[in-house]
C-alpha positions in Angstrom: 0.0 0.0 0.0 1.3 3.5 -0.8 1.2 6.6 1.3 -2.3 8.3 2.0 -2.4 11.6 3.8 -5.7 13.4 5.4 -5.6 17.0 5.4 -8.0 18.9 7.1 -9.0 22.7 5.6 -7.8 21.3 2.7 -9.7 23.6 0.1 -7.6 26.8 0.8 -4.6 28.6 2.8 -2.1 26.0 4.4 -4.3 23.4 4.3 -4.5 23.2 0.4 -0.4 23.8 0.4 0.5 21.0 2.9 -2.4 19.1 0.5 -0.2 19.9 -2.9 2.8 19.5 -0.7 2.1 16.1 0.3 0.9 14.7 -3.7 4.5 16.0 -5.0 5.6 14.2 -2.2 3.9 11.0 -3.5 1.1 10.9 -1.2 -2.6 9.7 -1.9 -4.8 12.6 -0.5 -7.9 12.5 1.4 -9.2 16.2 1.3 -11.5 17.6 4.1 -13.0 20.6 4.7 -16.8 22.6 4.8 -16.7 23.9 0.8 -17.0 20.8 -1.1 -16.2 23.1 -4.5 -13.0 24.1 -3.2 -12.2 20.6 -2.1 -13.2 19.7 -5.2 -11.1 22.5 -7.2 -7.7 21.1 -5.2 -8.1 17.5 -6.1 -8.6 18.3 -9.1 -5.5 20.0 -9.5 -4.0 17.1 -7.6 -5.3 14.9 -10.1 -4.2 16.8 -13.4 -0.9 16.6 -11.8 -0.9 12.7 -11.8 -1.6 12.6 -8.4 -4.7 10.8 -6.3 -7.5 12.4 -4.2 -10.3 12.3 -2.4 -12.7 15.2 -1.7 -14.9 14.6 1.1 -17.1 17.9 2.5 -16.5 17.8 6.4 -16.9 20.0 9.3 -14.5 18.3 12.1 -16.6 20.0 14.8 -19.5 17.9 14.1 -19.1 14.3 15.1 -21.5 12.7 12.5 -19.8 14.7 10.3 -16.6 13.3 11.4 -18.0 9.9 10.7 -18.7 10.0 7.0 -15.6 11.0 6.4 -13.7 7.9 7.6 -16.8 6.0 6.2 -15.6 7.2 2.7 -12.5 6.4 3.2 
């Protein structure tokens, strides 16, 4: 299995650089975060790039929330 990397706030500021950061780096991303377009914009990118990723829309300070995204893992 390769590597695979969750990032958090991962449709903008630091969390979409450590994102891009990591898929140079090799890693399989999940991306997480409240604005699934902007998720969705960053693995895209990831993507065109030759990388792998997951968008998943997630706000960390709801549990359910929190649930679905290790469910679509």
């Amino acid at each position: 299995m390769g590597k695979v990397a969750m990032v958090t706030g991962a449709g903008s500021g630091i969390g979409k650089a450590s994102a891009l950061a990591l898929a140079q780096a090799g890693y399989a991303l999940v991306l997480a975060g409240r604005r699934q377009a902007a998720l969705q914009a960053v693995a895209s990118e990831i993507e065109a790039a030759g990388g792998t990723a997951l968008a998943v829309a997630t706000d960390v300070a709801d549990p359910a929330s929190v649930e679905k995204l290790f469910a679509a893992c």
